[in-house]
C-alpha positions in Angstrom: -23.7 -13.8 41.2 -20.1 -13.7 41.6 -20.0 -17.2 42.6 -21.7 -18.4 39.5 -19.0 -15.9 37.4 -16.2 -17.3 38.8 -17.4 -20.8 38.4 -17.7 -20.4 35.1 -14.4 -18.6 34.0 -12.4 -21.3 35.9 -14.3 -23.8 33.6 -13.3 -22.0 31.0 -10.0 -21.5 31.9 -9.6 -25.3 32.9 -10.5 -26.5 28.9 -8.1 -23.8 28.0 -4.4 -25.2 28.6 -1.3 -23.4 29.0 -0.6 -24.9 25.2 -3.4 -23.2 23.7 -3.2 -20.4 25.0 0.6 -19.7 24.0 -0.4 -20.9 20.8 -3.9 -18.5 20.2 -1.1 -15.5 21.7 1.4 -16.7 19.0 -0.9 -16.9 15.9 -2.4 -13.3 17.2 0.9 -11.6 17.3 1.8 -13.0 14.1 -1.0 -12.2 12.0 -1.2 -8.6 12.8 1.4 -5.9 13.9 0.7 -3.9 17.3 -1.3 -0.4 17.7 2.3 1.3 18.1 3.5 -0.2 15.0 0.5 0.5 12.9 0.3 4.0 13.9 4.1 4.6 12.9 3.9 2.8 9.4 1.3 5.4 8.8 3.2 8.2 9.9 6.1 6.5 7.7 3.2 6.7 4.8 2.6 10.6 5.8 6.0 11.2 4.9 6.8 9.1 2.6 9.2 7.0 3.9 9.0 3.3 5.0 11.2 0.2 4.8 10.7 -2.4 2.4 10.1 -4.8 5.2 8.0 -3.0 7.1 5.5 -2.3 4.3 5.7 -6.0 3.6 4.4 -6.7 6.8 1.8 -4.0 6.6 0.2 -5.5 3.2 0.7 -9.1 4.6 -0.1 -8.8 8.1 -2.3 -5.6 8.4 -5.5 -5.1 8.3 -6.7 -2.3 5.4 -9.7 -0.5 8.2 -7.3 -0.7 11.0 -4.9 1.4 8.8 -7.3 3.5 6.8 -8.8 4.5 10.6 -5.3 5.5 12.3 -4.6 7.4 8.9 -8.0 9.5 9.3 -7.1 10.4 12.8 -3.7 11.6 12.0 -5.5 13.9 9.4 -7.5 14.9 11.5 -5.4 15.7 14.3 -2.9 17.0 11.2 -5.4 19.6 10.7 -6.5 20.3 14.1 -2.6 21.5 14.7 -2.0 23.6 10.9 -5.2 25.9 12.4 -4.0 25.9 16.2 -0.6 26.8 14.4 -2.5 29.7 12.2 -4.1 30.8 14.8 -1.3 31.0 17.4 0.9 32.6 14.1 -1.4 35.1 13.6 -1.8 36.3 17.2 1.7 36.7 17.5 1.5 38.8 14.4 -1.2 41.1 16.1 -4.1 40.2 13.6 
């Protein structure tokens, strides 16, 4: 089974030149900004505060569900820390 796997992917890497590669690896890192860089434009959107290049690259590059996704988990995990905050607050407090 391994045989026939590896076969197969050095066919498929052997119709895939060095070429094509660089230039499917180019086109991907153009047409959409990284995780890291996602997730910190929508911190920058939290807070109100973003470059004007930056959120032209967001609207041109971005995807709108990658974005609408990492903003849900930040208000999510906004949430999760206000009532671990509370709840840490109000020990403290003796209640």
């Amino acid at each position: 089974m391994f045989t026939f796997i590896s076969q197969h992917f050095l066919l498929l890497t052997q119709h895939c030149s060095k070429d094509c590669s660089k230039h499917f690896s180019k086109r991907l890192s153009q047409n959409s900004p990284s995780l890291w860089k996602m997730f910190l434009s929508v911190l920058a959107a939290i807070f109100g505060v973003q470059s004007e290049q930056n959120h032209q690259r967001d609207f041109n590059k971005g995807s709108a569900w990658k974005f609408a996704f990492l903003g849900f988990v930040a208000l999510i995990v906004f949430i999760i820390a206000v009532i671990l905050l509370t709840r840490w607050a109000l020990s403290l407090a003796g209640a």
